[in-house]
Structure formats: structure tokens, C-alpha cells
N, CA, C and O atoms as a Maestro MAE file, in Angstrom:
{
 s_m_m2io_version
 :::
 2.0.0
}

f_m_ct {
 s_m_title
 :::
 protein
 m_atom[272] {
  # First column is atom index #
  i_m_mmod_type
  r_m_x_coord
  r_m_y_coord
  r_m_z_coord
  i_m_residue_number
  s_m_chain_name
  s_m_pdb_residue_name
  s_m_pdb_atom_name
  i_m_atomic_number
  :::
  1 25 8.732 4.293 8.353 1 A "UNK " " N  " 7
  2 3 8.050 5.028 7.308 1 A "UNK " " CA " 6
  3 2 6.724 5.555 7.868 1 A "UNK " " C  " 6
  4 15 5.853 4.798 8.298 1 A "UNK " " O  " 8
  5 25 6.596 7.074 7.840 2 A "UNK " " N  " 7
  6 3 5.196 7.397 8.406 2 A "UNK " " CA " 6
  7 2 4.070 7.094 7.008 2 A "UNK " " C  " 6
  8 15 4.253 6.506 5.942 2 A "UNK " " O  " 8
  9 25 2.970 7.733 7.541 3 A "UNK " " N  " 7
  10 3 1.909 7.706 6.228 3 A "UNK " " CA " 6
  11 2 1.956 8.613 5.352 3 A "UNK " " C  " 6
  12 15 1.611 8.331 4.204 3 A "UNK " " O  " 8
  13 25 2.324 9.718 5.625 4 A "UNK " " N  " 7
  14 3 2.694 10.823 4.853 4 A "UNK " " CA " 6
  15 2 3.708 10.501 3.742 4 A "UNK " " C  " 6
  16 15 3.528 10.896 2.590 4 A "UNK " " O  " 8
  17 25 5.021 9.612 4.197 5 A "UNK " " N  " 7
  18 3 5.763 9.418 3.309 5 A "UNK " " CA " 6
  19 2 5.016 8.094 2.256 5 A "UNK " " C  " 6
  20 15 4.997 8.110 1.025 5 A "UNK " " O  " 8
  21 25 4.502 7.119 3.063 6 A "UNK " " N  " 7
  22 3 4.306 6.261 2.183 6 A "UNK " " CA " 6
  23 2 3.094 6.773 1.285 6 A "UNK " " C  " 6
  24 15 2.885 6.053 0.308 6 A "UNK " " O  " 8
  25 25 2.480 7.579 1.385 7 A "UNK " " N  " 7
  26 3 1.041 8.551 0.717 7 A "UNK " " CA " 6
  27 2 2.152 9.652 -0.911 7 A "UNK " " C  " 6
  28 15 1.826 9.912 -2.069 7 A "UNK " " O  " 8
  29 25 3.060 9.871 -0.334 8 A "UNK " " N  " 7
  30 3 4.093 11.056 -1.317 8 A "UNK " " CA " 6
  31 2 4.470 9.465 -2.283 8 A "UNK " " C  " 6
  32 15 3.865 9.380 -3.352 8 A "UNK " " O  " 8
  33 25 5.272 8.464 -1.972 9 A "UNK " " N  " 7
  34 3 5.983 7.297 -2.473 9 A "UNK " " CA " 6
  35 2 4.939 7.162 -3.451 9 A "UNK " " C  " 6
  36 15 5.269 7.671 -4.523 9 A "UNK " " O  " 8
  37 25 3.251 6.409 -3.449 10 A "UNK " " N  " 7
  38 3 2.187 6.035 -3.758 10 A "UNK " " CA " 6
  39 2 2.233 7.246 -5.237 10 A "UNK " " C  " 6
  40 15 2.291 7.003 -6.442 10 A "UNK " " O  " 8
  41 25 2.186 8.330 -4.623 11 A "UNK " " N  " 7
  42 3 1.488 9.442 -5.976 11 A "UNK " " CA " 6
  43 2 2.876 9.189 -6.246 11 A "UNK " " C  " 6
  44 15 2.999 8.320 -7.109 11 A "UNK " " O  " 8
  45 25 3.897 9.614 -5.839 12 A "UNK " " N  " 7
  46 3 5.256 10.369 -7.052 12 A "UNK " " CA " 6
  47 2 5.634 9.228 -7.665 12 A "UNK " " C  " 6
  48 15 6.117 9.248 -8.797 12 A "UNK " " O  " 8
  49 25 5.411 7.870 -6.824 13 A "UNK " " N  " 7
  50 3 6.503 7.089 -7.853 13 A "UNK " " CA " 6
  51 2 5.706 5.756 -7.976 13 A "UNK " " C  " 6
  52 15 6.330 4.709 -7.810 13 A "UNK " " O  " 8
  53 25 4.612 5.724 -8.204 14 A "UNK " " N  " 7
  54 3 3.868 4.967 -8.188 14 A "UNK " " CA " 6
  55 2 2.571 5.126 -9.666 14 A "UNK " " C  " 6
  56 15 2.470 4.532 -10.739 14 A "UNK " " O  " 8
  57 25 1.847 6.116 -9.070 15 A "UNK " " N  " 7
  58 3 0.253 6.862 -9.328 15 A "UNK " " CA " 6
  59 2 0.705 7.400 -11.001 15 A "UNK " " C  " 6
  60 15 0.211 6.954 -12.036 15 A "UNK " " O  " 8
  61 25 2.078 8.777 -10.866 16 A "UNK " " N  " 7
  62 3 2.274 9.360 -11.727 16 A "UNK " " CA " 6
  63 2 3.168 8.752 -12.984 16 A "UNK " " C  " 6
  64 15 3.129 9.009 -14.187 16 A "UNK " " O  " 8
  65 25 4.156 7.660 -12.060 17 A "UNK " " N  " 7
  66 3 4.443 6.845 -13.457 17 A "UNK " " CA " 6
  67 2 3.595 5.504 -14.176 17 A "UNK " " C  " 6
  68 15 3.741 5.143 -15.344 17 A "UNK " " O  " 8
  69 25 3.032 5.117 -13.554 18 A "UNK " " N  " 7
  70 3 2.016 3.853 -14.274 18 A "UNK " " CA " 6
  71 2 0.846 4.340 -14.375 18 A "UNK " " C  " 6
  72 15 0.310 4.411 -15.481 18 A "UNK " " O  " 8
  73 25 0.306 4.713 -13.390 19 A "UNK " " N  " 7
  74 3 -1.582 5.001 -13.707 19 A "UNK " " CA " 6
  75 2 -1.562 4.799 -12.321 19 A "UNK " " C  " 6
  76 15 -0.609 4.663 -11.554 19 A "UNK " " O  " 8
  77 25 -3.204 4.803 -12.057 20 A "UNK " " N  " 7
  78 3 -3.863 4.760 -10.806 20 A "UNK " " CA " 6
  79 2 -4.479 2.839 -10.454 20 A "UNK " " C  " 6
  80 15 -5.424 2.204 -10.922 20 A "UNK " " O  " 8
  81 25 -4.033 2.687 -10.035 21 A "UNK " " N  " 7
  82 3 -4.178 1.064 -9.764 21 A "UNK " " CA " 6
  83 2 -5.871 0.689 -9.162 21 A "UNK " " C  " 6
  84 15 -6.240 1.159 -8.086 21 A "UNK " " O  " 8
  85 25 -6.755 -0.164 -9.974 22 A "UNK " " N  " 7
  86 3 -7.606 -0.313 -9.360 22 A "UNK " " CA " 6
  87 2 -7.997 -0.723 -7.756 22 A "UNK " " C  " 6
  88 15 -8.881 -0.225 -7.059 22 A "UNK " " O  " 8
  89 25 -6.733 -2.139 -7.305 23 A "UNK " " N  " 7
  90 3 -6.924 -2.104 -5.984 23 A "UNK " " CA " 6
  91 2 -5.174 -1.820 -5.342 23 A "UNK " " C  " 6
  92 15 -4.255 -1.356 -6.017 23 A "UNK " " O  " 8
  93 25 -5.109 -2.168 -4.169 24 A "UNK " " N  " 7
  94 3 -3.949 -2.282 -3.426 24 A "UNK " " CA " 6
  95 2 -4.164 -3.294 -2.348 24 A "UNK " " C  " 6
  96 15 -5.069 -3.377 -1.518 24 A "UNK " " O  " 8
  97 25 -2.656 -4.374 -2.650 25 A "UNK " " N  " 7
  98 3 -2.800 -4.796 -1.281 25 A "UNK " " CA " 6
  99 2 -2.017 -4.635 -0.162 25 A "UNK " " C  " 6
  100 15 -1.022 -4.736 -0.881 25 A "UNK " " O  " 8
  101 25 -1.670 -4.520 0.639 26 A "UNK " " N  " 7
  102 3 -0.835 -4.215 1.990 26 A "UNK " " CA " 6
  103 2 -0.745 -5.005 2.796 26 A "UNK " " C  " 6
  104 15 -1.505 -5.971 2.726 26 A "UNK " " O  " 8
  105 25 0.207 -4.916 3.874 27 A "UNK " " N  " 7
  106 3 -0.051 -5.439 5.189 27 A "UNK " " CA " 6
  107 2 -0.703 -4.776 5.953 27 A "UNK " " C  " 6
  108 15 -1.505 -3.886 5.667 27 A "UNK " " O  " 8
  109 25 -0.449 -5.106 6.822 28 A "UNK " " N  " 7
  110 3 -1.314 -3.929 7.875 28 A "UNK " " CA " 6
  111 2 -0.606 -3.384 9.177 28 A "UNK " " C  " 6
  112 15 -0.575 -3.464 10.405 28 A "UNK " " O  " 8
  113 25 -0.089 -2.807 8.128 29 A "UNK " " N  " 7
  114 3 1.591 -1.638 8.952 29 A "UNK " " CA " 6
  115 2 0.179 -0.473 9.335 29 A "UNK " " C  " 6
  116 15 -0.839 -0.223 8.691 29 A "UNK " " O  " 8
  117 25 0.603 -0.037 10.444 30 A "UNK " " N  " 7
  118 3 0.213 1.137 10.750 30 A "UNK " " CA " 6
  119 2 0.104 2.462 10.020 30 A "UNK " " C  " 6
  120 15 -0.824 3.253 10.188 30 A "UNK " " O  " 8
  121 25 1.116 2.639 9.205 31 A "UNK " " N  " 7
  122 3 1.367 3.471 8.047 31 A "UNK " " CA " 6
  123 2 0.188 3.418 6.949 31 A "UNK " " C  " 6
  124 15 -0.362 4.449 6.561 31 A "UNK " " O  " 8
  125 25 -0.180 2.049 6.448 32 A "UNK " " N  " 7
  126 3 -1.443 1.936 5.513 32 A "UNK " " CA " 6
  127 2 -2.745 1.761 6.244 32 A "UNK " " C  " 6
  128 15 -3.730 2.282 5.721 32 A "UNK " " O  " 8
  129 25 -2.852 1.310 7.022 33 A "UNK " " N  " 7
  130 3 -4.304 1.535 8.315 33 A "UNK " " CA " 6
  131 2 -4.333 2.771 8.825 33 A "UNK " " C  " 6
  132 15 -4.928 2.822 9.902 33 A "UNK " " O  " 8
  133 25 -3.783 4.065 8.329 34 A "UNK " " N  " 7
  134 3 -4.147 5.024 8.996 34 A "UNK " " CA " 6
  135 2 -4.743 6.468 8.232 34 A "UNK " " C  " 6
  136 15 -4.146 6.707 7.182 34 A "UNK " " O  " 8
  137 25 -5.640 7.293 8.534 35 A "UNK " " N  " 7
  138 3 -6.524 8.013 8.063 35 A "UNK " " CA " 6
  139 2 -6.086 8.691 6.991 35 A "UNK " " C  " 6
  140 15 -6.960 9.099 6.225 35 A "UNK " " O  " 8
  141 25 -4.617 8.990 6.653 36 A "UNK " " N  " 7
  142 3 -4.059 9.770 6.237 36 A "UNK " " CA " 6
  143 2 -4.531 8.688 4.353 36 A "UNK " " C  " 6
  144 15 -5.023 8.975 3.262 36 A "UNK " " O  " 8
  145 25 -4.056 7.644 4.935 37 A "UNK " " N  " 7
  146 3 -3.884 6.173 3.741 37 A "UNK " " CA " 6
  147 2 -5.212 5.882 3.183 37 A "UNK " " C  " 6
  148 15 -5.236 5.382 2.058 37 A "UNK " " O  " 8
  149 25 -6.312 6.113 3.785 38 A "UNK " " N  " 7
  150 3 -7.639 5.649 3.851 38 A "UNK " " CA " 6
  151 2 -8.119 6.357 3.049 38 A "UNK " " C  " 6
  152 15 -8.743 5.910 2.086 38 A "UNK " " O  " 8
  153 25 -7.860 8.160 3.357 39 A "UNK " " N  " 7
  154 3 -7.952 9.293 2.551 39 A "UNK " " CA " 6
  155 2 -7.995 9.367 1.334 39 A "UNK " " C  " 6
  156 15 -8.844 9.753 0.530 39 A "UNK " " O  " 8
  157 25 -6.541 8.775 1.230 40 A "UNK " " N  " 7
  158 3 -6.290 9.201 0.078 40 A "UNK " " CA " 6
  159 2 -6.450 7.708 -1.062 40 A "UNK " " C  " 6
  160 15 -6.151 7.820 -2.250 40 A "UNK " " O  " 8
  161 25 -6.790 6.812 -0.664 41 A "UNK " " N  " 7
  162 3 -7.089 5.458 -1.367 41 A "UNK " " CA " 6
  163 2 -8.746 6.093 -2.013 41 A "UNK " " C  " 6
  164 15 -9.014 6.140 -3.214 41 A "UNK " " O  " 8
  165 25 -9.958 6.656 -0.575 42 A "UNK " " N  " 7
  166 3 -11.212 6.820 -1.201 42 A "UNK " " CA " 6
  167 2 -10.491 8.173 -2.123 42 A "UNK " " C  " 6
  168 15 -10.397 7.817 -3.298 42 A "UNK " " O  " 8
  169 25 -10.109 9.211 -1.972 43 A "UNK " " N  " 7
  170 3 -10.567 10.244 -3.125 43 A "UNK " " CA " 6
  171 2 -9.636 9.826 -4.494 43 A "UNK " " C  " 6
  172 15 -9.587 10.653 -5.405 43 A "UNK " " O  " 8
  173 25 -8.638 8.083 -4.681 44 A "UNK " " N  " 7
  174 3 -8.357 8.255 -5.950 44 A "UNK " " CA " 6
  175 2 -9.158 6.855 -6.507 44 A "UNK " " C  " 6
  176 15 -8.860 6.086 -7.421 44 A "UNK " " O  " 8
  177 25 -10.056 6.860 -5.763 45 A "UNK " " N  " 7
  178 3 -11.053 5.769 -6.023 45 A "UNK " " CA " 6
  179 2 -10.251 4.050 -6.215 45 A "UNK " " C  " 6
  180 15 -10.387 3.289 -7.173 45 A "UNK " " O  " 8
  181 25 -9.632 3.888 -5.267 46 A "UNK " " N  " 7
  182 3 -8.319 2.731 -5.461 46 A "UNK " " CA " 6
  183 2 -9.251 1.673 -4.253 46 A "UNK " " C  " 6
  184 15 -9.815 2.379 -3.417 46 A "UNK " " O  " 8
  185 25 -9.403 0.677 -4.118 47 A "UNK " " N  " 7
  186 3 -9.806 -0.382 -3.388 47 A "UNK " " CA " 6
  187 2 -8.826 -0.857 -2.669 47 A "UNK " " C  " 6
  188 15 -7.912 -1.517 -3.163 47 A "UNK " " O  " 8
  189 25 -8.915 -0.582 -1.484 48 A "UNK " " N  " 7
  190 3 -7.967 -1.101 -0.146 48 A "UNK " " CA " 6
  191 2 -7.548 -2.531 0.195 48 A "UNK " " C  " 6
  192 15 -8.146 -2.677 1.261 48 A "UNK " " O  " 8
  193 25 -6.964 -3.571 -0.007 49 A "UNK " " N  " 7
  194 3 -6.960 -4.653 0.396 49 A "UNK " " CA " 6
  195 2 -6.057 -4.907 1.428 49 A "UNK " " C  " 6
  196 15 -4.925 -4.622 1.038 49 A "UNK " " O  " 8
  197 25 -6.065 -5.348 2.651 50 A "UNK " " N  " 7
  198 3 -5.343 -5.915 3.426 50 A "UNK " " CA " 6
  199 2 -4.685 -7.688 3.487 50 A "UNK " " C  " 6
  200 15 -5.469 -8.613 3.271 50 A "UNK " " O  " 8
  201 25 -3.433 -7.919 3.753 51 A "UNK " " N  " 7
  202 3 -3.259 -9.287 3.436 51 A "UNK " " CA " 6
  203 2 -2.784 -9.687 5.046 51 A "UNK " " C  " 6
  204 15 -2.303 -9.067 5.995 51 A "UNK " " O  " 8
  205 25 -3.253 -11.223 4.745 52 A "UNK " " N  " 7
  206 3 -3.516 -11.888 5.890 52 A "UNK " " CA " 6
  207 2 -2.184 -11.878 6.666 52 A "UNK " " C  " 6
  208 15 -1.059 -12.184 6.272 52 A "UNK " " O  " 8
  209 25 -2.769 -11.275 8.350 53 A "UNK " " N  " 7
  210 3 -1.916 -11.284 9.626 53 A "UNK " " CA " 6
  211 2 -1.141 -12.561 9.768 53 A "UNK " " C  " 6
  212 15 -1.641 -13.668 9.968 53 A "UNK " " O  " 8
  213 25 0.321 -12.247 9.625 54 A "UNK " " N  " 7
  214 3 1.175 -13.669 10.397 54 A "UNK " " CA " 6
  215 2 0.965 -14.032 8.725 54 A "UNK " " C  " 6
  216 15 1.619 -15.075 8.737 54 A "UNK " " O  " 8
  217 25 0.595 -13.924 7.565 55 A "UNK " " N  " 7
  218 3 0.789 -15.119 6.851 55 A "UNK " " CA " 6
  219 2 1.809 -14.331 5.684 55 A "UNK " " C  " 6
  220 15 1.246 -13.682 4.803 55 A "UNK " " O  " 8
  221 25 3.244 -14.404 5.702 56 A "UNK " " N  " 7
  222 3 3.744 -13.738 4.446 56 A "UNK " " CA " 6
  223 2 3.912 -14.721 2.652 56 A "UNK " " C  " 6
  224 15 4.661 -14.359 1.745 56 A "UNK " " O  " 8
  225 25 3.109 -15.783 2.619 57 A "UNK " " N  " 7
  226 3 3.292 -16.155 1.464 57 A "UNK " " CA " 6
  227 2 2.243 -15.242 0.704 57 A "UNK " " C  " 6
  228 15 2.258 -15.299 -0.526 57 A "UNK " " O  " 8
  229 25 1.510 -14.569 1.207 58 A "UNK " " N  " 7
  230 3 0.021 -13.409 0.904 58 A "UNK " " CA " 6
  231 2 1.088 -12.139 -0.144 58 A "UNK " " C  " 6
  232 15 0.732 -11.534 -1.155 58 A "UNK " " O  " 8
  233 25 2.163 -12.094 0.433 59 A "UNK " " N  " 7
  234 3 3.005 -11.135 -0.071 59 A "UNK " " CA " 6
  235 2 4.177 -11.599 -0.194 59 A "UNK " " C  " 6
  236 15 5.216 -11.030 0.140 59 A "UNK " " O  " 8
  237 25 4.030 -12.957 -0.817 60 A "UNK " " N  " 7
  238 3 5.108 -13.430 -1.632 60 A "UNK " " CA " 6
  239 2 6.268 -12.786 -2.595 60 A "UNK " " C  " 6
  240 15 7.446 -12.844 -2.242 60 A "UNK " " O  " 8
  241 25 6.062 -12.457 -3.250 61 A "UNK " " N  " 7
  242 3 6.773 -11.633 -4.564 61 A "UNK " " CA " 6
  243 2 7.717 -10.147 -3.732 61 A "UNK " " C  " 6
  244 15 8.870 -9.815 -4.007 61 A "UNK " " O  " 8
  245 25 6.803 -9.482 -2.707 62 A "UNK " " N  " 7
  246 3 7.553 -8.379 -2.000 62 A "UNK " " CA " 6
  247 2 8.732 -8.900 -0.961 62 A "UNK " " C  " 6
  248 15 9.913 -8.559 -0.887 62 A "UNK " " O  " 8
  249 25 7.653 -10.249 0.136 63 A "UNK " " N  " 7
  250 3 8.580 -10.845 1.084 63 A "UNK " " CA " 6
  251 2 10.114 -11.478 0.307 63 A "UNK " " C  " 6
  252 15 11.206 -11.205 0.806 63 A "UNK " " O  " 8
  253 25 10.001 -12.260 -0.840 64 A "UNK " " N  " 7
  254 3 11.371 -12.698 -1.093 64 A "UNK " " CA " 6
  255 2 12.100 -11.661 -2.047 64 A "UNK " " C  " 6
  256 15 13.115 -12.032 -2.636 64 A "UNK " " O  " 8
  257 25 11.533 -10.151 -2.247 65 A "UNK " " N  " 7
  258 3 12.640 -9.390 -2.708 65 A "UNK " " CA " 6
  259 2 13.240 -8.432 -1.701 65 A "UNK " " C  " 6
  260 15 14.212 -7.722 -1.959 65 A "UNK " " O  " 8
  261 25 12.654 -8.449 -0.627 66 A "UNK " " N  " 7
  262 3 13.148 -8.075 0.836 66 A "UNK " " CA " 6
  263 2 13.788 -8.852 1.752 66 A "UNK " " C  " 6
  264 15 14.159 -8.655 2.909 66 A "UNK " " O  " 8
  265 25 13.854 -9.959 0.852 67 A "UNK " " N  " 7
  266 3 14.495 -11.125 1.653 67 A "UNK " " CA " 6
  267 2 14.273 -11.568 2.975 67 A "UNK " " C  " 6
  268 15 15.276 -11.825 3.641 67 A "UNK " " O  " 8
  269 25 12.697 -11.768 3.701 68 A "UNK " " N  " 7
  270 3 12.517 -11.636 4.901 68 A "UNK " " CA " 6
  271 2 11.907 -12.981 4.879 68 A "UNK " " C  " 6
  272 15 11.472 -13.479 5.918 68 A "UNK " " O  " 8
  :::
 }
 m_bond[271] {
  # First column is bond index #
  i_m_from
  i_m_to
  i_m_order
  :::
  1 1 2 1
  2 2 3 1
  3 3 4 2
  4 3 5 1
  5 5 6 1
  6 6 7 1
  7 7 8 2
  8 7 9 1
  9 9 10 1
  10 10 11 1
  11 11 12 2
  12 11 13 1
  13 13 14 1
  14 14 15 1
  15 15 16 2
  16 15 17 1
  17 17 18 1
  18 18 19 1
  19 19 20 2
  20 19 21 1
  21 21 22 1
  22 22 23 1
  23 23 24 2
  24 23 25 1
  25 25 26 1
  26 26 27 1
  27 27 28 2
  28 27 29 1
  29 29 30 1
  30 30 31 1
  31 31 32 2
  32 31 33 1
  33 33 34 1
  34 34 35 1
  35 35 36 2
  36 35 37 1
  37 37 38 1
  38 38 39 1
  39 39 40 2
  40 39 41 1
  41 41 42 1
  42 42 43 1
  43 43 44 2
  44 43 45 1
  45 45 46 1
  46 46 47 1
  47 47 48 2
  48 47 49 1
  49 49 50 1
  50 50 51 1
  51 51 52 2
  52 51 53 1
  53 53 54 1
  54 54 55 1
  55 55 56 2
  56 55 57 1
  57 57 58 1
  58 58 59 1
  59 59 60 2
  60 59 61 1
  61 61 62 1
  62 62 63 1
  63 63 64 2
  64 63 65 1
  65 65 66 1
  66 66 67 1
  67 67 68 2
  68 67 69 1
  69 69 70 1
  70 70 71 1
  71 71 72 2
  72 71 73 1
  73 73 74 1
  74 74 75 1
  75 75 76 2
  76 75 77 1
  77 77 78 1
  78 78 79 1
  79 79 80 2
  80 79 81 1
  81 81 82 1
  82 82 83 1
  83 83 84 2
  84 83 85 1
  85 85 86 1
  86 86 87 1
  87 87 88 2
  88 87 89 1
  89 89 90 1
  90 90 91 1
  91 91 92 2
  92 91 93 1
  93 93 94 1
  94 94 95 1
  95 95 96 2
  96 95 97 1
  97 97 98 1
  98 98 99 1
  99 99 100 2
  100 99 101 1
  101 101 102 1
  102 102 103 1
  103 103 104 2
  104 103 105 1
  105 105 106 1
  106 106 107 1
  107 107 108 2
  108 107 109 1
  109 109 110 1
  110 110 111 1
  111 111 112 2
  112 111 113 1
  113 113 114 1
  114 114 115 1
  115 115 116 2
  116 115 117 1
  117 117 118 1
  118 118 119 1
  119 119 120 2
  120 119 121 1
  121 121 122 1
  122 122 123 1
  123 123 124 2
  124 123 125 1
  125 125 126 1
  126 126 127 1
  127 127 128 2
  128 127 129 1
  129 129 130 1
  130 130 131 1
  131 131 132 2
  132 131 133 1
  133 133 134 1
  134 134 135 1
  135 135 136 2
  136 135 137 1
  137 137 138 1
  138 138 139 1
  139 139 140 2
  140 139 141 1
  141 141 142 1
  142 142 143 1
  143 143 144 2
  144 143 145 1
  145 145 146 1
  146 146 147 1
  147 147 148 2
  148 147 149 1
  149 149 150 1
  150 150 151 1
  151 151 152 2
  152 151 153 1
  153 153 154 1
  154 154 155 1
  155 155 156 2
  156 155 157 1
  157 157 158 1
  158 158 159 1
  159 159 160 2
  160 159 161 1
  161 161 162 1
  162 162 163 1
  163 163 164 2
  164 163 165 1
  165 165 166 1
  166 166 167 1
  167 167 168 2
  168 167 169 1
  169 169 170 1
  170 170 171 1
  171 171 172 2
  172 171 173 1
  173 173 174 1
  174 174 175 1
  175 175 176 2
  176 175 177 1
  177 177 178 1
  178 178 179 1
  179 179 180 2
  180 179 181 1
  181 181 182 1
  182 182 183 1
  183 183 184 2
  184 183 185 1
  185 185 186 1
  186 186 187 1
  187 187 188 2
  188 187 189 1
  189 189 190 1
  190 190 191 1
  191 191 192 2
  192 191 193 1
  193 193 194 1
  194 194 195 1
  195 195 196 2
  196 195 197 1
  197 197 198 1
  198 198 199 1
  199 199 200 2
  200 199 201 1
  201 201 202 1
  202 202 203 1
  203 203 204 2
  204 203 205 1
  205 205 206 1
  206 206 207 1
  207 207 208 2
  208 207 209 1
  209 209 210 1
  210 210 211 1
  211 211 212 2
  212 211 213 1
  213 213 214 1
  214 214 215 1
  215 215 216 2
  216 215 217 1
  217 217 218 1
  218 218 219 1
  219 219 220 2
  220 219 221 1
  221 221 222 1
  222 222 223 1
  223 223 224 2
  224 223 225 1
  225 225 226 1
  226 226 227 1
  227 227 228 2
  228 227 229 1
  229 229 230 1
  230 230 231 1
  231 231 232 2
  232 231 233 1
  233 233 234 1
  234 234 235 1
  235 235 236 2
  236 235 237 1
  237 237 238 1
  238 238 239 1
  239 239 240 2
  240 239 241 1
  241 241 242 1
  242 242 243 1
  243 243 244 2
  244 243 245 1
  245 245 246 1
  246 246 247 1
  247 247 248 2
  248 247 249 1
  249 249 250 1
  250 250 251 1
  251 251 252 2
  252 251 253 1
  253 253 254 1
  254 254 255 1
  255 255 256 2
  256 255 257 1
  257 257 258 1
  258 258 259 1
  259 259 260 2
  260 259 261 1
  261 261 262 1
  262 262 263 1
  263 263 264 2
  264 263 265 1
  265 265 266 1
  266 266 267 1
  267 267 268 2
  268 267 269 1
  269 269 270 1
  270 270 271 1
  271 271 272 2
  :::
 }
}
């Protein structure tokens, strides 16, 4: 997934059906660490959170519906 796509995913199916989310958290895929992601987090005024390297209980709820 580049950033571009995950930036289109965020607004179309995200942003425009619920609202604008005060924060976000992520891993820290290259895709969300990159300028394109950063961009567009400051101009919809959304707070960036990163979750802890190596630790997936941080993203519990995503890790066991991805089954990883």
C-alpha cells in the first residue's frame, strides 16, 4: 500500500463516512511516516499517534482481525 492510497482510503472511506477523527494511531509502516501522511493529518487538524515498535498488543483489536 503506497501513501497515496492509504491518504484516498483515510478521506473516501473513512473522513467522509464518520467525521474527521481527533487522533490516529498507526504503526509505523512507511506509508503513514511519510510526507504525503503527515500532510495531510496537519491540514485536517487530526493528531498523529504512532504505536509501539515490535509491540502488537498496542494494536490489538486490528492485529487479531488480521489474524497476525
Amino acid at each position: 500500500c503506497s501513501a497515496a492510497t492509504a491518504a484516498k482510503f483515510l478521506i473516501n472511506d473513512v473522513i467522509l463516512k464518520y467525521g474527521t477523527p481527533t487522533c490516529i494511531l498507526t504503526d509505523n509502516g512507511t506509508h503513514f511516516t511519510s510526507q504525503v501522511m503527515n500532510k495531510l493529518f496537519e491540514n485536517i487538524g487530526v493528531t498523529h499517534l504512532y504505536s509501539t515498535v515490535y509491540h502488537p498488543q498496542t494494536n490489538g483489536q486490528i492485529e487479531r482481525f488480521n489474524a497476525t
